[in-house]
C-alpha positions as CSV (number, residue, x, y, z in Angstrom):
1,X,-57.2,-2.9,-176.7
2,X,-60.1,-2.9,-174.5
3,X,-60.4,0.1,-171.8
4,X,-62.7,-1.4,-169.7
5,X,-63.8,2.0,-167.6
6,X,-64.7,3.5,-170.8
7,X,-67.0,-0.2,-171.8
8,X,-68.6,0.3,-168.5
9,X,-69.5,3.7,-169.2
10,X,-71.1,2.6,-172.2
11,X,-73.0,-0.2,-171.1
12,X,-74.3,1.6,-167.1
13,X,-77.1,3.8,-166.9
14,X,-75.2,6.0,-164.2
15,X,-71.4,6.7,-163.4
16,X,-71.4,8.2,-160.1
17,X,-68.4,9.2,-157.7
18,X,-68.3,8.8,-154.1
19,X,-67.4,13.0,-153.1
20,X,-67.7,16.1,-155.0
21,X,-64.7,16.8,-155.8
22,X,-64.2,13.2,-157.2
23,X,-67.7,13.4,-159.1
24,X,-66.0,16.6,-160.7
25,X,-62.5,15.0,-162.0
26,X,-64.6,12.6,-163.4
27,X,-66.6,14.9,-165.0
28,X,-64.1,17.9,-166.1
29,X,-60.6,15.5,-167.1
30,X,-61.2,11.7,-166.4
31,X,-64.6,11.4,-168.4
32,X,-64.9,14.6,-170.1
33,X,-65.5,13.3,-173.9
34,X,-68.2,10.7,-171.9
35,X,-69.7,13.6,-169.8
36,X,-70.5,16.0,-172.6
37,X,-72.1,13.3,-174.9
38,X,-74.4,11.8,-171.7
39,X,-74.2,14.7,-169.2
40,X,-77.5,12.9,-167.1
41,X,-75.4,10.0,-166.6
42,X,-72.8,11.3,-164.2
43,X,-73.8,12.2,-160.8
44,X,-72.5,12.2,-157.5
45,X,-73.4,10.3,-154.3
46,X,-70.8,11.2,-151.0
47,X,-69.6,8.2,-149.0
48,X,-71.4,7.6,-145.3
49,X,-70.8,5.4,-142.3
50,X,-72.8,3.3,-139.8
51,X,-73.0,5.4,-136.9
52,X,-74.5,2.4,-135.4
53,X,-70.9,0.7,-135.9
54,X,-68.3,3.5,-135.9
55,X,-70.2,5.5,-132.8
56,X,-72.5,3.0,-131.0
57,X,-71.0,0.0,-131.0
58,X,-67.0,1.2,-131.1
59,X,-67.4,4.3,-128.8
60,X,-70.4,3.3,-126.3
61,X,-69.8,6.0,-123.5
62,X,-70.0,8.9,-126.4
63,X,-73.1,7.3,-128.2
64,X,-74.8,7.5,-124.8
65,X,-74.0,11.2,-124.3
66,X,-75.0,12.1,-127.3
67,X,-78.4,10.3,-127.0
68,X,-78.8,11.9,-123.2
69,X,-78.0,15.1,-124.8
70,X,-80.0,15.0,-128.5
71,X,-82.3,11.9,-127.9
72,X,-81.6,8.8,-130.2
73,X,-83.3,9.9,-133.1
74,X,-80.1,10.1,-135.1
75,X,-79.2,6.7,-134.7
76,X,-82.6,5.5,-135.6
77,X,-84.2,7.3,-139.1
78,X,-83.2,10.9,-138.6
79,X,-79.4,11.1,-139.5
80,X,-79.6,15.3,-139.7
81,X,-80.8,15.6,-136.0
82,X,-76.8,15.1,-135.2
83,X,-76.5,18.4,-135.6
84,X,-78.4,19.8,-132.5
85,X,-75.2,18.3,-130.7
86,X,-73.3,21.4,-131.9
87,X,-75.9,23.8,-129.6
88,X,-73.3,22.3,-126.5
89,X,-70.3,23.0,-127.9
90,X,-70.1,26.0,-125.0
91,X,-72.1,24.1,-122.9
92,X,-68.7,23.8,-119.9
93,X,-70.1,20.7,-118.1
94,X,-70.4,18.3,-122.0
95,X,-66.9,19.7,-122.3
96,X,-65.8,18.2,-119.6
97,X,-67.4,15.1,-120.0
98,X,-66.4,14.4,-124.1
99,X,-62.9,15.2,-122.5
100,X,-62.9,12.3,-120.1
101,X,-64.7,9.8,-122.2
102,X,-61.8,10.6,-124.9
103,X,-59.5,10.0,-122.0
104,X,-60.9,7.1,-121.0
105,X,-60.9,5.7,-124.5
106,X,-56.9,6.8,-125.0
107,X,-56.2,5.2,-121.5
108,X,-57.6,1.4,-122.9
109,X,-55.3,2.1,-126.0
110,X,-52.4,2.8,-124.3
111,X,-52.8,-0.4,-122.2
112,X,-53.1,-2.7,-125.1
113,X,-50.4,-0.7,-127.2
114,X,-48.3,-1.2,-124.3
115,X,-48.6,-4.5,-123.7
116,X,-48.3,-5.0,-126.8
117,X,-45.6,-3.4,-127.7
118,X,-43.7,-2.6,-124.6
119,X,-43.8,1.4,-124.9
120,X,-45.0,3.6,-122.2
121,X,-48.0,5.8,-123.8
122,X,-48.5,9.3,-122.2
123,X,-52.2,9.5,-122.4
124,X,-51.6,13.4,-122.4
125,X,-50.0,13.9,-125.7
126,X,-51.7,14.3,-128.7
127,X,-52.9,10.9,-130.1
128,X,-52.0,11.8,-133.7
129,X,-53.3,9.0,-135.8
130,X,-52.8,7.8,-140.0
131,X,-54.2,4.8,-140.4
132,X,-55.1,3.9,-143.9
133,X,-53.2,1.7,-146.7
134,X,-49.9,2.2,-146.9
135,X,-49.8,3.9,-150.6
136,X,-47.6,6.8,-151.4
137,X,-50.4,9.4,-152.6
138,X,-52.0,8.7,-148.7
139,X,-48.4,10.3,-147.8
140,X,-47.7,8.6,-144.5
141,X,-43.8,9.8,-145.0
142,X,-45.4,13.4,-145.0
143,X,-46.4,12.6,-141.3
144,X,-43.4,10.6,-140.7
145,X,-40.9,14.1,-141.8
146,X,-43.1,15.5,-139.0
147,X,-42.4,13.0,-136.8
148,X,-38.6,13.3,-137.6
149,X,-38.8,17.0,-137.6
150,X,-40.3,16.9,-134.0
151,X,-37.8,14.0,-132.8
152,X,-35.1,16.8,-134.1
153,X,-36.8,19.9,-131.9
154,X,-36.4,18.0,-128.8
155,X,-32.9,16.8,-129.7
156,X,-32.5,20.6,-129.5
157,X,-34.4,20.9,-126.1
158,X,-36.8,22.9,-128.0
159,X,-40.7,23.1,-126.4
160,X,-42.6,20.7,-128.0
161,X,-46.5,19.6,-127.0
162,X,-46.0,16.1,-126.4
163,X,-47.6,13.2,-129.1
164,X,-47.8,9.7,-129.7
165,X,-48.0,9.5,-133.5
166,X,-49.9,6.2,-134.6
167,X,-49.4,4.9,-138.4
168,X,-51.2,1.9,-139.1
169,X,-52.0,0.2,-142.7
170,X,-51.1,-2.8,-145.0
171,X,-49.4,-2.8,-148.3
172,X,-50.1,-4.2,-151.5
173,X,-47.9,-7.9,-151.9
174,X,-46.1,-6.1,-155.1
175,X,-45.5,-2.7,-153.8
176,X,-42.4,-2.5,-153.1
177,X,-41.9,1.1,-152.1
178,X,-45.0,0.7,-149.6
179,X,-43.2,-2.0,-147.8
180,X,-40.2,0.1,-147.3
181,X,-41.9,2.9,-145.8
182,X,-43.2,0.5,-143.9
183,X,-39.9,-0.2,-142.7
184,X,-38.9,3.2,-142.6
185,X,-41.8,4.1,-140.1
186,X,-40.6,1.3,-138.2
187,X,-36.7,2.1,-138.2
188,X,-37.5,5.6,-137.1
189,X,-39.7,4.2,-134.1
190,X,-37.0,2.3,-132.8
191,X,-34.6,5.4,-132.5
192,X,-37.5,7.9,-131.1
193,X,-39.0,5.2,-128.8
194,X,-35.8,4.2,-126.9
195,X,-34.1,8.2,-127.0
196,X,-34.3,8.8,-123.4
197,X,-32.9,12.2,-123.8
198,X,-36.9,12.6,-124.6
199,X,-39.2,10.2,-122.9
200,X,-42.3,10.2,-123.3
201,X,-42.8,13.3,-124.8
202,X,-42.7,11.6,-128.4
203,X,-43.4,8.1,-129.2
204,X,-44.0,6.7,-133.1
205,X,-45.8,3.7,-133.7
206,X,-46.7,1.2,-136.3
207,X,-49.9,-0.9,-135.7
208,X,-49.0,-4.1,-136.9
209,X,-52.1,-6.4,-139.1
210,X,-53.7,-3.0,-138.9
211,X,-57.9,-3.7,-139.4
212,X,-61.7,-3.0,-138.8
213,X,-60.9,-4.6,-135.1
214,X,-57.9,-2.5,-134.5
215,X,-59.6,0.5,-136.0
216,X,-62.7,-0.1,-133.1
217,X,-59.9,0.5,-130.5
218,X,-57.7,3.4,-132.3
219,X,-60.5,5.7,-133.7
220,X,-62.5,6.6,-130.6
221,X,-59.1,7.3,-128.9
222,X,-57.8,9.8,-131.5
223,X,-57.3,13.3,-130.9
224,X,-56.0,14.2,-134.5
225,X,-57.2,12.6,-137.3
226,X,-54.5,12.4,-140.6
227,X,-56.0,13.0,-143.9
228,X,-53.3,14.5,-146.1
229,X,-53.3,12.8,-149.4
230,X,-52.1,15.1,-152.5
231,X,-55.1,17.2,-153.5
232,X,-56.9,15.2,-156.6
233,X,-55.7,11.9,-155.9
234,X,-58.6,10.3,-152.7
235,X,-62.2,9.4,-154.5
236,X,-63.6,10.5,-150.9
237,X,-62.8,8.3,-147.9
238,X,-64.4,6.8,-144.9
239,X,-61.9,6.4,-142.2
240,X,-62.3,10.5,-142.5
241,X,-65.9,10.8,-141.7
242,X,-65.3,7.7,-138.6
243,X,-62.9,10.2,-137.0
244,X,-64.5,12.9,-136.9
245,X,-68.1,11.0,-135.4
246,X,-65.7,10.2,-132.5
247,X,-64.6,13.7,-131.6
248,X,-61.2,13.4,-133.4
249,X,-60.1,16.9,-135.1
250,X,-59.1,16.4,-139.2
251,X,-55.5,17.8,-140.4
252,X,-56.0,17.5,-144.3
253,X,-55.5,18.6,-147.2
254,X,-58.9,19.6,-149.7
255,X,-59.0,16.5,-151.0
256,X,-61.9,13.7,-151.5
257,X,-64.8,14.2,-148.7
258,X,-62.8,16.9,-146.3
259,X,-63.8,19.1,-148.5
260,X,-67.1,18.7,-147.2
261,X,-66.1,17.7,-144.0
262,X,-65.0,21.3,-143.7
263,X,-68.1,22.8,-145.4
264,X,-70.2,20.5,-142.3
265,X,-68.2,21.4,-139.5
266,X,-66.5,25.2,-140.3
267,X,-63.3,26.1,-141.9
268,X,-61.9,27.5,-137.9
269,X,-62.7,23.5,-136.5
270,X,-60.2,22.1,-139.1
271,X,-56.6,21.9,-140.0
272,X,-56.3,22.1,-143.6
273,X,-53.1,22.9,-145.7
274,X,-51.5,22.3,-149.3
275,X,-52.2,22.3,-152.4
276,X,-55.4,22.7,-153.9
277,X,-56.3,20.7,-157.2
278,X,-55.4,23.2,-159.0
279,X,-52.4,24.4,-157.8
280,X,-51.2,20.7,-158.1
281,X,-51.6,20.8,-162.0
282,X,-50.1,24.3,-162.5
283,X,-47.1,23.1,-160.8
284,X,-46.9,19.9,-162.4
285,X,-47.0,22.2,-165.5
286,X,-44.9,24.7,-165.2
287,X,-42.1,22.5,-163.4
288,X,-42.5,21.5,-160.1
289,X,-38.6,21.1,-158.1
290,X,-38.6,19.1,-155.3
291,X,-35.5,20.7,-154.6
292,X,-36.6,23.6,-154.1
293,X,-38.2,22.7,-151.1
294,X,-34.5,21.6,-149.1
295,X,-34.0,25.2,-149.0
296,X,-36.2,24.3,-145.4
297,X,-33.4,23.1,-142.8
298,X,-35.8,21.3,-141.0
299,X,-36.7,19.4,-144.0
300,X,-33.0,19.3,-145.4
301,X,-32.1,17.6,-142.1
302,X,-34.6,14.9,-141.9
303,X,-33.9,14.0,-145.3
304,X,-30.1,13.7,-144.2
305,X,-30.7,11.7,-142.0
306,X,-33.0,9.2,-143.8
307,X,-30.5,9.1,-146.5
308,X,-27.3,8.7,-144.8
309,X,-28.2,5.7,-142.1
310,X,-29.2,7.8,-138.8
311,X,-32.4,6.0,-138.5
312,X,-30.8,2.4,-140.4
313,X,-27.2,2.0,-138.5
314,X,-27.1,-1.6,-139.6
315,X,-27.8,-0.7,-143.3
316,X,-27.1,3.3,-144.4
317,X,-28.0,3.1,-147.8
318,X,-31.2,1.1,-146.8
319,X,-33.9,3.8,-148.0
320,X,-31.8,5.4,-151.0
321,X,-34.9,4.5,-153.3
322,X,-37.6,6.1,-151.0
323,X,-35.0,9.6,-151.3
324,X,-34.3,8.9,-154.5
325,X,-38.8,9.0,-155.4
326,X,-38.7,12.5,-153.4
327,X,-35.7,14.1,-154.9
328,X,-34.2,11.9,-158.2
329,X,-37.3,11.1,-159.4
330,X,-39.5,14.2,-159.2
331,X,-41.6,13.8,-156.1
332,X,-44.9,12.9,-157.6
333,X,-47.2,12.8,-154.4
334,X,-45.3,16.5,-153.7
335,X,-44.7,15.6,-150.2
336,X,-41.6,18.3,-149.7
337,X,-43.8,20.7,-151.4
338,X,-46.8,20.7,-148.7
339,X,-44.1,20.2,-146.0
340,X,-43.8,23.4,-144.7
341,X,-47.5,24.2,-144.8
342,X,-48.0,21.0,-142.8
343,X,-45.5,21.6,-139.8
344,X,-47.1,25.2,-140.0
345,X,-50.6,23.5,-139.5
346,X,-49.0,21.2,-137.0
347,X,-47.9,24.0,-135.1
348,X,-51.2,25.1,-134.5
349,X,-53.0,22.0,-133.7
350,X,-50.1,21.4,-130.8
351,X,-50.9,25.7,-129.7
352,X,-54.7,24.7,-129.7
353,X,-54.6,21.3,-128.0
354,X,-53.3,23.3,-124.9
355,X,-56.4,25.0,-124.9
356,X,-59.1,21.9,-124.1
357,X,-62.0,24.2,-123.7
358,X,-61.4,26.0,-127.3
359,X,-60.0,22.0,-128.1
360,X,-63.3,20.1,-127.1
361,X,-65.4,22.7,-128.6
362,X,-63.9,21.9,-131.9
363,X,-64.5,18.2,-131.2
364,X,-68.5,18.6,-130.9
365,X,-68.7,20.8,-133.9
366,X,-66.6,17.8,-135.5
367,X,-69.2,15.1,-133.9
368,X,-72.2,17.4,-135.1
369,X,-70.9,18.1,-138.4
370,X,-70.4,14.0,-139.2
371,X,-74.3,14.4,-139.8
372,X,-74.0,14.0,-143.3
373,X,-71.9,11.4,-143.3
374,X,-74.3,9.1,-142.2
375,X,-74.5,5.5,-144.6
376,X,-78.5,6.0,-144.4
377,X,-78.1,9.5,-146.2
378,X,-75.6,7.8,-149.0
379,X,-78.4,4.5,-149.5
380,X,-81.2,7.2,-149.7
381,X,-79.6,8.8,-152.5
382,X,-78.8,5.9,-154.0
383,X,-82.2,4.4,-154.2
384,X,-83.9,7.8,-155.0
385,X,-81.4,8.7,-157.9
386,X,-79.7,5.1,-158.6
387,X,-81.4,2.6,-157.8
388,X,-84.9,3.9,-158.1
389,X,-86.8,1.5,-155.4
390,X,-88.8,2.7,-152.4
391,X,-86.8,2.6,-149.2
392,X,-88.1,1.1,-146.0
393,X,-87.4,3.1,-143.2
394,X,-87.7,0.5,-140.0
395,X,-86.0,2.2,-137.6
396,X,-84.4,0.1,-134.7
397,X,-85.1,-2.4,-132.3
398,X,-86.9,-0.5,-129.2
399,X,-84.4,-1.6,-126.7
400,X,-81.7,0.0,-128.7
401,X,-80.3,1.7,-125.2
402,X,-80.3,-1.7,-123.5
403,X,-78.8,-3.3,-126.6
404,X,-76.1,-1.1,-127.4
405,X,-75.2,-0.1,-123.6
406,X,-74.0,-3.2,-123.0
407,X,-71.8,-3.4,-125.5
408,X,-69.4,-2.0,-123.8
409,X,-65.1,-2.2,-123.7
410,X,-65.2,-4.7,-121.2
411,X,-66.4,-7.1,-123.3
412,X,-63.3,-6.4,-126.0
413,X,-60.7,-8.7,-124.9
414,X,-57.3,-9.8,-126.0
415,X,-56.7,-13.6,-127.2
416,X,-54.0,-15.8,-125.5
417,X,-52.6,-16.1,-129.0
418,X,-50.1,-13.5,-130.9
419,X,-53.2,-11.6,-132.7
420,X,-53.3,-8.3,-130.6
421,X,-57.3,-7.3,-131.8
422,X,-59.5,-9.7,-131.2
423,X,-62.9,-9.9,-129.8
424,X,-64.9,-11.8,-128.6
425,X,-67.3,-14.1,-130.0
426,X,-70.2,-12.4,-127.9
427,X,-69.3,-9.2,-129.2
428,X,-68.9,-10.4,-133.2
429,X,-72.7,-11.7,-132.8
430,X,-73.8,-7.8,-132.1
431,X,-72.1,-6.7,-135.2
């Protein structure tokens, strides 16, 4: 047989991955015999972004802030100027105002999710958003235990900060197990959603035909961003670095390009948890019991409950095979092992959210740090190192302000017809 990565290897002048920690894998397990024979082949070149999409175009009332505030240099040939944004992160007055551009941006999303999907959206919770493909090392049941575990509290008439978790994503046609989560998510929805023992201080979601449209809606109005894939398993990401352009804080594990998220932004303006790399491989080796984990009652409960029919009345045995891949066989993505040191994270984004000076603060040092993780810095290393060609810096149009100013949400618009993101065609000729 044929490995066709390893024929590539052979037959490219450069393997490179798309975030450190990925170059590294590839380096130090994936590629190792391949690395030590051609060391100068393997290099490493970070995903980036169009801010010019994912800020100017998606998020119109921040991009002009930021330009009133910085100039528009950034968005035109100097990518690294982003970060003299972070000089107003005590500034009381831009506090304010990223606080009610984020509202006004979660106010037009709760519209269209509720006429949509005929849910009331409290636009003061915590928009608490995973949307990515539905695959099990992403570990959207890791934010649907939380989602169960907070359902339970208030059940309890325990204190909880109010959210609206948002899970959005497509699965492969074969994958099986994908599609039931899917179903999962959606089961456990319809129990939260019409509880009125807790109105609207919890409401679960599932963005159905989840895309770039939907995304251009969803990512400007986040307040928490999900990135919480098993350590070792993401290459990097993008929907990461779109997040946090837009002001939304990162809950993640150090895993593909939050590791440098956190290195642009500061260790104290993210939520990071679990298991590093390393500690992933010395469980795997010495053992690792998903078992052990049920010792949590919290956890213990929601698994009860997914396993004996509470969220799937018509069908109790319905998601059997999802317990049986965290418990029966082994719990691969170790989602019940990072539980705990998720809800403890959780915890503390719900303590600081209450706090919107300390909260927004975060958000510009979030906004500033995204620097890096501009596309222009990416295609710059890629024709300096990669590609070796001159690049030709153009810059933009001059009437960039007029041009992207009136692109604004007014112009997004629903169809007539049963597609909930669409735009229209005025607004596709921009892009």
């Amino acid at each position: 047989l044929v490995n066709m990565a390893y024929l590539s290897i052979i037959g490219s002048h450069t393997i490179n991955g798309v975030a450190q920690i990925h170059s590294k894998l590839l380096r130090e397990f994936m590629f190792k015999d391949f690395y030590e024979l051609t060391p100068l082949k393997f290099k490493n070149k970070t995903n980036g972004i169009t801010f010019r999409r994912w800020l100017a175009l998606c998020n119109p009332d921040l991009f002009s802030l930021i330009m009133e505030c910085i100039g528009e240099d950034f968005i035109r040939n100097d990518y690294q100027s982003l970060q003299i944004f972070r000089q107003y992160a005590l500034n009381k007055n831009i506090l304010l105002r990223i606080q009610q551009i984020k509202m006004k941006n979660k106010l037009r999303l709760a519209h269209m999710l509720e006429d949509e999907y005929n849910i009331e959206i409290n636009i003061q919770s915590i928009f608490d958003v995973q949307i990515k493909r539905i695959h099990e090392y992403k570990r959207a049941l890791l934010c649907l235990l939380h989602a169960i575990t907070l359902y339970n509290r208030l059940k309890k008439n325990s204190k909880v900060v109010p959210r609206t978790i948002i899970i959005g994503g497509k699965a492969a046609p074969g994958y099986a197990i994908a599609k039931k989560i899917i179903k999962l998510i959606n089961d456990v929805a319809d129990v939260i959603n019409n509880d009125t023992h807790i109105g609207n201080q919890l409401k679960l979601l599932f963005v159905k035909n989840y895309r770039v449209t939907a995304a251009e809606y969803i990512i400007p109005a986040a307040d928490l961003s999900e990135q919480i894939s098993l350590a070792g398993t993401e290459a990097s990401g993008t929907g990461n670095m779109k997040f946090m352009l837009n002001g939304a804080l990162t809950i993640g594990t150090l895993d593909g390009a939050n590791i440098e998220m956190l290195e642009e932004c500061g260790a104290e303006n993210m939520y990071t948890f679990g298991f590093t790399v390393e500690q992933v491989q010395q469980r795997r080796q010495q053992g690792y019991d998903p078992y052990e984990s049920l010792k949590n009652e919290e956890l213990r409960l929601a698994i009860d409950q997914i396993r004996d029919g509470y969220f799937s009345s018509d069908d109790r045995s319905r998601f059997h095979d999802i317990i049986d891949t965290l418990l029966r066989d082994g719990d691969h993505w170790m989602v019940l092992g990072d539980y705990q040191a998720y809800i403890n994270k959780q915890d503390e984004v719900s303590r600081d959210f209450l706090n919107s000076q300390l909260w927004y603060s975060k958000c510009i040092h979030n906004i500033g740090g995204a620097a890096k993780f501009s596309s222009d810095r990416t295609i710059e290393e890629y024709a300096k190192d990669i590609w070796h060609c001159k690049l030709h810096k153009n810059g933009l149009p001059n009437n960039i302000k007029e041009e992207f100013s009136s692109t604004n949400h007014e112009q997004i618009s629903r169809h007539n017809s049963t597609d909930s993101f669409t735009i229209r065609d005025t607004y596709e000729e921009q892009l």
